[in-house]
MARKOLMAR-751085 format. One record per atom (N, C-alpha, C, O): residue in one letter; atom name; x, y, z. Coordinates in nm, 3 decimals. Atoms other than C-alpha are relative to their C-alpha. Example, Ala and Ser with C-alpha at 12.3 -4.5 7.8 and 13.67 -1.06 7.14 Angstrom:
2
(node A,N,(0.089,-0.119,0.000)),
(node A,CA,(1.230,-0.450,0.780)),
(node A,C,(0.090,0.120,0.000)),
(node A,O,(0.194,0.118,0.066)),
(node S,N,(-0.082,-0.119,-0.006)),
(node S,CA,(1.367,-0.106,0.714)),
(node S,C,(-0.077,0.109,0.073)),
(node S,O,(-0.026,0.220,0.090)),
//
This chain:
94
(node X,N,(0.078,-0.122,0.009)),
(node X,CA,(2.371,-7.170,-4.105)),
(node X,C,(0.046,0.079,-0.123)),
(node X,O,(0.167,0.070,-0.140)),
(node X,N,(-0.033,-0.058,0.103)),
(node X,CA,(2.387,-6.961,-4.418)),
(node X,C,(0.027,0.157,0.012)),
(node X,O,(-0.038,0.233,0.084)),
(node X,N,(-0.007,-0.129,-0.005)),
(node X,CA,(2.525,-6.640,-4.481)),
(node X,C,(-0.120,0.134,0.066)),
(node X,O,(-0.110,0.222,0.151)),
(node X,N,(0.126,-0.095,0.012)),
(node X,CA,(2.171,-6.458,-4.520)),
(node X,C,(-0.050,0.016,0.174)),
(node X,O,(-0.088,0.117,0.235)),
(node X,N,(0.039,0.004,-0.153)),
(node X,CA,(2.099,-6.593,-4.146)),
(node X,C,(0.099,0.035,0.097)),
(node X,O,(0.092,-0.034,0.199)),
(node X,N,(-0.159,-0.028,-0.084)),
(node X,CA,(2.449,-6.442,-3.966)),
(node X,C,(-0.064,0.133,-0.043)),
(node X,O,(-0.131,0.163,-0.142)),
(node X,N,(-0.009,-0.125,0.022)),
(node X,CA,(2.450,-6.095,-3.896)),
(node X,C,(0.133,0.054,-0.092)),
(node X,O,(0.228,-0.020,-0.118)),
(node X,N,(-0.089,-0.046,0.073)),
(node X,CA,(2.665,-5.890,-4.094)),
(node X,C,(0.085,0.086,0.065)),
(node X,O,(0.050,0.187,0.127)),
(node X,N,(-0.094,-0.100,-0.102)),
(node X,CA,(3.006,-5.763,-3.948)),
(node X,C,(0.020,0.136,-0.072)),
(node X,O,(-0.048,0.159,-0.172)),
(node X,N,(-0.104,-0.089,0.041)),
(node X,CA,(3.225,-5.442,-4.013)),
(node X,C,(0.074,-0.033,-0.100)),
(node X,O,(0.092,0.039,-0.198)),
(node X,N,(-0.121,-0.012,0.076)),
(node X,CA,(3.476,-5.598,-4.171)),
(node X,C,(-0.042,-0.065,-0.177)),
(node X,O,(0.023,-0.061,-0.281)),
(node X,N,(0.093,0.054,0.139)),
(node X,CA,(3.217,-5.767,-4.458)),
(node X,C,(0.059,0.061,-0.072)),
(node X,O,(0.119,0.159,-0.029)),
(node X,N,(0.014,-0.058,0.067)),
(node X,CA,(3.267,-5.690,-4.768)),
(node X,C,(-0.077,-0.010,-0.141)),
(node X,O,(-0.039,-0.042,-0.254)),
(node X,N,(0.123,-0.017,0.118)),
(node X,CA,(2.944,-5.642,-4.975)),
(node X,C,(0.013,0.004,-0.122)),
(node X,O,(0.122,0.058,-0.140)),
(node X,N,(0.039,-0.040,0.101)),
(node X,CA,(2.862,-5.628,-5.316)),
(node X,C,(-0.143,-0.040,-0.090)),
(node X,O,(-0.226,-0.120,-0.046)),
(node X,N,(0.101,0.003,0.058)),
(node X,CA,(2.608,-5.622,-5.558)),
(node X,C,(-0.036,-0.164,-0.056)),
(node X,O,(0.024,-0.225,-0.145)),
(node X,N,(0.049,0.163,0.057)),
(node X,CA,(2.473,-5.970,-5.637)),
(node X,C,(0.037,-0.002,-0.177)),
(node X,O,(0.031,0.104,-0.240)),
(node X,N,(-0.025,0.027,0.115)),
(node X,CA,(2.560,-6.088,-5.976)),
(node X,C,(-0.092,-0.031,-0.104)),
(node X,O,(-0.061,-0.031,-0.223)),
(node X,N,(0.123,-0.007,0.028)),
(node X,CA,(2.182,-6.149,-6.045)),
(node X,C,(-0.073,0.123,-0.010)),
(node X,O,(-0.195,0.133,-0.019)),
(node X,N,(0.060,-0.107,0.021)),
(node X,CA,(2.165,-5.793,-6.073)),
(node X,C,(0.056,0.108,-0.043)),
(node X,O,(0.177,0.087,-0.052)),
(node X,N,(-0.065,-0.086,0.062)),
(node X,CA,(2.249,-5.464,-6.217)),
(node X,C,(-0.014,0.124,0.106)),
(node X,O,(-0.118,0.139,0.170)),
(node X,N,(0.055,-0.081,-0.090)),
(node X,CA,(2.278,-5.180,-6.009)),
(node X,C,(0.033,0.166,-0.127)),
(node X,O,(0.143,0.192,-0.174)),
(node X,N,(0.031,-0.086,0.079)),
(node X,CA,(2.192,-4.872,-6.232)),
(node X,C,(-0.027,0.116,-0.003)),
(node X,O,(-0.146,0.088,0.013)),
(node X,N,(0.073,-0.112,-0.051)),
(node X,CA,(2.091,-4.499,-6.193)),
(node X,C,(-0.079,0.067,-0.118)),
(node X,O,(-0.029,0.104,-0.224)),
(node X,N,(0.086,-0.006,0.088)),
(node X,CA,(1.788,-4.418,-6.359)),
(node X,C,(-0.065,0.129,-0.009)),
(node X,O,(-0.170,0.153,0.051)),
(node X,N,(0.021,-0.179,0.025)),
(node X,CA,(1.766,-4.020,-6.474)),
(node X,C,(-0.142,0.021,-0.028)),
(node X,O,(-0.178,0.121,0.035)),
(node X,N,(0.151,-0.019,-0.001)),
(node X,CA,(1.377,-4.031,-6.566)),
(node X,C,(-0.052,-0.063,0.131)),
(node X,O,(-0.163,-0.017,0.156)),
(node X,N,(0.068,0.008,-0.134)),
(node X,CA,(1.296,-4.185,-6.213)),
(node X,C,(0.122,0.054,0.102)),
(node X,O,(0.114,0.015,0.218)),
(node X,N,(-0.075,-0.044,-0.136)),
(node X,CA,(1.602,-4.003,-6.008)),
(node X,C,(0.017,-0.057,0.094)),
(node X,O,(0.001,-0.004,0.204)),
(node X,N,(-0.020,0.085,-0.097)),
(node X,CA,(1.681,-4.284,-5.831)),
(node X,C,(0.102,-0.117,-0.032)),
(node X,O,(0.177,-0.112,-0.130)),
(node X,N,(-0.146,0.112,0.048)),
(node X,CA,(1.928,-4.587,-5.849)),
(node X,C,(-0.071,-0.114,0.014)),
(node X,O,(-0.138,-0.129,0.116)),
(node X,N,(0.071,0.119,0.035)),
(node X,CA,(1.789,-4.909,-5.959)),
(node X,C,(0.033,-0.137,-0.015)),
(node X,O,(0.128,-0.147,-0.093)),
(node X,N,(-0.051,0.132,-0.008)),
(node X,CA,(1.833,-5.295,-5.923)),
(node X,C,(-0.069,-0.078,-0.131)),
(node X,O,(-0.187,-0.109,-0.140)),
(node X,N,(0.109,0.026,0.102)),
(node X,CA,(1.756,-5.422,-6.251)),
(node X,C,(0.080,-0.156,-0.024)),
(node X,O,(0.201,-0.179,-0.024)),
(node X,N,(0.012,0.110,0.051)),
(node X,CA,(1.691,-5.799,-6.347)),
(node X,C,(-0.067,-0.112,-0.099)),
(node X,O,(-0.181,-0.067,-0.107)),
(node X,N,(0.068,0.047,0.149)),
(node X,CA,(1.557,-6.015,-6.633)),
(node X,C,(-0.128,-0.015,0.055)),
(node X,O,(-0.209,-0.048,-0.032)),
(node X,N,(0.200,-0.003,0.050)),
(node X,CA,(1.174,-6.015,-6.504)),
(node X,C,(-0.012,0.086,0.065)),
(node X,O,(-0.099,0.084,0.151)),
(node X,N,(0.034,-0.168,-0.062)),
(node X,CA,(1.219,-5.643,-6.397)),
(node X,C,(0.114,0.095,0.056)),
(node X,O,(0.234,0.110,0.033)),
(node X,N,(-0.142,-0.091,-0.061)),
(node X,CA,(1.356,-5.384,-6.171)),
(node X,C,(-0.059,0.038,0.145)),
(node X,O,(-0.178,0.046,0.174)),
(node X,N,(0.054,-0.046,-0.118)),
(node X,CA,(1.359,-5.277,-5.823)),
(node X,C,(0.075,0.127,0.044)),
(node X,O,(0.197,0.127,0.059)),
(node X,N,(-0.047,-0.080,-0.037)),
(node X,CA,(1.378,-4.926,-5.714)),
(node X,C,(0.018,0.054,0.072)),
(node X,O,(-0.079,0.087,0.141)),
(node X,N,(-0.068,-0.028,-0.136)),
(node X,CA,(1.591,-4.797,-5.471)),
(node X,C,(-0.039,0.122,0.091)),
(node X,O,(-0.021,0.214,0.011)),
(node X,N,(-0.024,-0.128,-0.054)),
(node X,CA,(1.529,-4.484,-5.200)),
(node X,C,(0.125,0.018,0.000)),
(node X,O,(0.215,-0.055,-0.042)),
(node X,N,(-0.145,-0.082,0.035)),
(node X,CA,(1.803,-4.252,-5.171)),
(node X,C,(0.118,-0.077,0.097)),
(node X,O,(0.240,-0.081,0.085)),
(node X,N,(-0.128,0.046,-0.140)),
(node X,CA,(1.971,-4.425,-4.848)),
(node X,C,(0.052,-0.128,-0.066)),
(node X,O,(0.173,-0.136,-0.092)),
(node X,N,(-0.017,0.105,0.092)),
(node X,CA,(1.949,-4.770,-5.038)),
(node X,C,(0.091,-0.001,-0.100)),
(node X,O,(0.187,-0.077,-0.088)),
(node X,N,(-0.055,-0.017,0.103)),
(node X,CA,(2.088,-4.691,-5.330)),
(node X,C,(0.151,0.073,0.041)),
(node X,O,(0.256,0.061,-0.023)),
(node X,N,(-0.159,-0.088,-0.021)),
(node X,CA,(2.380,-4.466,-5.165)),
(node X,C,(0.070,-0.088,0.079)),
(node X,O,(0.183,-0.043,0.095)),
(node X,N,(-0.046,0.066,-0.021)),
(node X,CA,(2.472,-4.774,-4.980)),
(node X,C,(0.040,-0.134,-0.095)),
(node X,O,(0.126,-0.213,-0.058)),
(node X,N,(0.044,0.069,0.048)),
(node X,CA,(2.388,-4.995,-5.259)),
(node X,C,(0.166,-0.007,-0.094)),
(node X,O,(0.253,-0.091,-0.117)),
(node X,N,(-0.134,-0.035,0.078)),
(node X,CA,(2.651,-4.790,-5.468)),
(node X,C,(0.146,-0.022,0.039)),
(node X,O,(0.231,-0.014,-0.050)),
(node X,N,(-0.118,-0.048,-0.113)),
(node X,CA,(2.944,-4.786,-5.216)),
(node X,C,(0.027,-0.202,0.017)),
(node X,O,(0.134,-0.235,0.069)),
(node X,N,(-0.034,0.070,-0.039)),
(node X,CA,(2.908,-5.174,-5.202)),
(node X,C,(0.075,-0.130,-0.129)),
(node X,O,(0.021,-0.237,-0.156)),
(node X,N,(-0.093,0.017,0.067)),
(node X,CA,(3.174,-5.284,-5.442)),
(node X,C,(0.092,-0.164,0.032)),
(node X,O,(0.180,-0.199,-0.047)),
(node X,N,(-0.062,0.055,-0.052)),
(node X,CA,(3.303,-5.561,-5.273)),
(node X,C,(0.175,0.010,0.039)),
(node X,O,(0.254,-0.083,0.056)),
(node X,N,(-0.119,-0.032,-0.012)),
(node X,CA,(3.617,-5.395,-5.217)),
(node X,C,(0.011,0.049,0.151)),
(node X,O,(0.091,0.032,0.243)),
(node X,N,(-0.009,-0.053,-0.136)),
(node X,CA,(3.503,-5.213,-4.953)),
(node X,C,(-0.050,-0.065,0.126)),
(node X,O,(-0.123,-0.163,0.130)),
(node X,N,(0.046,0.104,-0.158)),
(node X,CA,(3.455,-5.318,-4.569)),
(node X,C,(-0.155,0.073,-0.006)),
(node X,O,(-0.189,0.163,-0.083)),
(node X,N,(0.109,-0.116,-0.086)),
(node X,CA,(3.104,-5.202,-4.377)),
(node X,C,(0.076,0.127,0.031)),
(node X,O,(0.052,0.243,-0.001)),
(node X,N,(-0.029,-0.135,-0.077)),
(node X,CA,(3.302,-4.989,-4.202)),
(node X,C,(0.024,0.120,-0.079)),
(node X,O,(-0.014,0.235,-0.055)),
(node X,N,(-0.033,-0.132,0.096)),
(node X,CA,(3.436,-4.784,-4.485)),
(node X,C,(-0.140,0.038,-0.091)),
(node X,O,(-0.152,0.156,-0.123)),
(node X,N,(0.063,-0.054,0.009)),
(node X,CA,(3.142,-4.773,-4.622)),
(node X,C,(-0.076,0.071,0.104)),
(node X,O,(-0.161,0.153,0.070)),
(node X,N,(0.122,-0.070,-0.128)),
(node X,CA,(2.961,-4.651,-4.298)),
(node X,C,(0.081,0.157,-0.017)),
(node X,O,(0.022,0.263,-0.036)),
(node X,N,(-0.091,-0.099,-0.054)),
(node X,CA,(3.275,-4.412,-4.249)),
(node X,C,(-0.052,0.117,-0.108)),
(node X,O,(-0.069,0.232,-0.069)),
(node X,N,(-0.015,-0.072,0.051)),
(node X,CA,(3.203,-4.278,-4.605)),
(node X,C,(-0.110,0.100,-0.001)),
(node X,O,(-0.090,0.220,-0.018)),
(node X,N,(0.116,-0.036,0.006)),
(node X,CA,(2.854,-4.200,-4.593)),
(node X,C,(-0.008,0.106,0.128)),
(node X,O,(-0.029,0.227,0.115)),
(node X,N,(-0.022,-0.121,-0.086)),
(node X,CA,(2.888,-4.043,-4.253)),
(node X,C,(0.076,0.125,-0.041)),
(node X,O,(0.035,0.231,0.006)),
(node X,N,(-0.062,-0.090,-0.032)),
(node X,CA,(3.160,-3.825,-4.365)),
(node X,C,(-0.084,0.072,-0.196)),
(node X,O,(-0.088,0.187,-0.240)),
(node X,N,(0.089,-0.151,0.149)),
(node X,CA,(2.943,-3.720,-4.764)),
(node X,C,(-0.091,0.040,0.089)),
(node X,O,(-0.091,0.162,0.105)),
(node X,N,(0.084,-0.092,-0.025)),
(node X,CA,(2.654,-3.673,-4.558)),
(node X,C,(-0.037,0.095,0.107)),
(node X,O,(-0.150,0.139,0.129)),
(node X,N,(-0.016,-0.040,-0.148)),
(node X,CA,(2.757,-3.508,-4.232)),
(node X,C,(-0.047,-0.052,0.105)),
(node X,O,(-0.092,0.028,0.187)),
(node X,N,(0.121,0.076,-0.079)),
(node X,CA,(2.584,-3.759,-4.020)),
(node X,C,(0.147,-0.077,0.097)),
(node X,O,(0.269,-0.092,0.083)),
(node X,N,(-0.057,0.124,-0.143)),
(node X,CA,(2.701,-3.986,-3.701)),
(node X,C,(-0.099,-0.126,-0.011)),
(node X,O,(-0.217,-0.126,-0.046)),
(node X,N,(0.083,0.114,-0.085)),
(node X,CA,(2.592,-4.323,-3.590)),
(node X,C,(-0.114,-0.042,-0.108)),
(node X,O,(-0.237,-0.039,-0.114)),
(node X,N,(0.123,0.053,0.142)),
(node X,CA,(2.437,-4.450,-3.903)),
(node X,C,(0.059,-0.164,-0.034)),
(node X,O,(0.020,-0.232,-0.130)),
(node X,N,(-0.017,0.162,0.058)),
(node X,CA,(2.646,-4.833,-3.862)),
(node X,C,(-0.121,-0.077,0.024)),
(node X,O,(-0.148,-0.172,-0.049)),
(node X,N,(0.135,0.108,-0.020)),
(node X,CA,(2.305,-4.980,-3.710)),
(node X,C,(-0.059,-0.008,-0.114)),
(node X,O,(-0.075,-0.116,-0.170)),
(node X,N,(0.101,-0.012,0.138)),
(node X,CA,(2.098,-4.849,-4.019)),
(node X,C,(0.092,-0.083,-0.084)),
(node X,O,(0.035,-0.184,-0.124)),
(node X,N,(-0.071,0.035,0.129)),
(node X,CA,(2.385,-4.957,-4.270)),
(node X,C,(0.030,-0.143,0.020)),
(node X,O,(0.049,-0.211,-0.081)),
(node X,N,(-0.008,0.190,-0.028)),
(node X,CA,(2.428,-5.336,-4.123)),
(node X,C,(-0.171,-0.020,0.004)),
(node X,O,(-0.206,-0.131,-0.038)),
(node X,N,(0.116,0.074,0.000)),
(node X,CA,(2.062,-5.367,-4.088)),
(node X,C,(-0.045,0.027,-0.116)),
(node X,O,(-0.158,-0.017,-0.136)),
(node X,N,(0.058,-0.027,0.155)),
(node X,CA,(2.012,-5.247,-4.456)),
(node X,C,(0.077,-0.119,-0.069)),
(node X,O,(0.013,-0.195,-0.142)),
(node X,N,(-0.055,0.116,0.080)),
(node X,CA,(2.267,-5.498,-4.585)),
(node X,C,(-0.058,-0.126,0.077)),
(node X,O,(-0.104,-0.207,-0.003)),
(node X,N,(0.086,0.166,-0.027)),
(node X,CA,(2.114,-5.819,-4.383)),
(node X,C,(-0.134,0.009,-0.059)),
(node X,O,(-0.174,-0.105,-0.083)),
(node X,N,(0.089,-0.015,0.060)),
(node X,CA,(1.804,-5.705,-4.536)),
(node X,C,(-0.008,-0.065,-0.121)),
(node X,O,(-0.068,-0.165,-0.159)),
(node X,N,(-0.027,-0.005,0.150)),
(node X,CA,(1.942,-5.639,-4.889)),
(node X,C,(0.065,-0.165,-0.024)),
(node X,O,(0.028,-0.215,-0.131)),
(node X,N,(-0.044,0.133,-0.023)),
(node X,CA,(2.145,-6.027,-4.803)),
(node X,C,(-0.137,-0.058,-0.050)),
(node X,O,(-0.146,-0.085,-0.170)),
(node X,N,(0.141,0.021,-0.055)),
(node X,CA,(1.756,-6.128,-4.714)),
(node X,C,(-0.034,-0.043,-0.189)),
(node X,O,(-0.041,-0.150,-0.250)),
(node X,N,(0.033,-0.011,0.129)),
(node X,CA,(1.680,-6.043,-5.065)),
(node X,C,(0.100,-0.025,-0.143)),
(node X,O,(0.082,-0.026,-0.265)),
(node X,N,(-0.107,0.110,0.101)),
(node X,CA,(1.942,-6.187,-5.263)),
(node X,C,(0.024,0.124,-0.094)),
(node X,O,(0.006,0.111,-0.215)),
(node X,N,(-0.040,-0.136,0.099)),
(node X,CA,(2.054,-5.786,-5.394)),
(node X,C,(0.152,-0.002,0.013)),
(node X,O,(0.232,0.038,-0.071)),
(node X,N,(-0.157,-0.059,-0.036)),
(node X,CA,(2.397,-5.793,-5.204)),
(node X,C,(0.056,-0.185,0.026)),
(node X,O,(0.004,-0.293,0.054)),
(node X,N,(-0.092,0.147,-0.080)),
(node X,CA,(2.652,-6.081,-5.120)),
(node X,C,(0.092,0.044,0.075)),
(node X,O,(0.131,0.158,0.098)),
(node X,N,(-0.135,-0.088,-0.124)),
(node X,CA,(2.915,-6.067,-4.878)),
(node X,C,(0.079,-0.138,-0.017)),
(node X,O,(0.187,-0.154,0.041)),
//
């Protein structure tokens, strides 16, 4: 079974695919996945997980961090089901 088809734990640690650039783009205010036959642009939640995934860091620390910039709880469901997604789409590796 391949990565892309396994859920993604806690202790993962994500990063940006190497097939891509991850970018923040001041005339569209948004953070951007850019690749040689284009670009794909991020919403704000996307991109603020997108940024955070470094491969250094676990899920968890990123979940932890995002909860604690944006005052929020209970956001690991959203943030594992955004990275099996982003997996899905060949943006992140783990």
């Amino acid at each position: 079974m391949s990565d892309a088809a396994v859920g993604t734990t806690l202790d993962a640690k994500p990063r940006v695919s190497r097939q891509f650039r991850l970018q923040w783009e001041e005339v569209q205010q948004s953070w951007v996945l850019l690749y040689p036959e284009g670009m794909v642009r991020l919403n704000r939640s996307a991109g603020e997980i997108m940024k955070r995934s470094d491969g250094i860091a676990t899920v968890q620390e990123i979940v932890a961090d995002l909860e604690r910039s944006f005052g929020a709880e209970g956001l690991t469901h959203d943030v594992l089901g955004f990275i099996d997604l982003a997996k899905k789409q060949r943006w992140i590796e783990v």
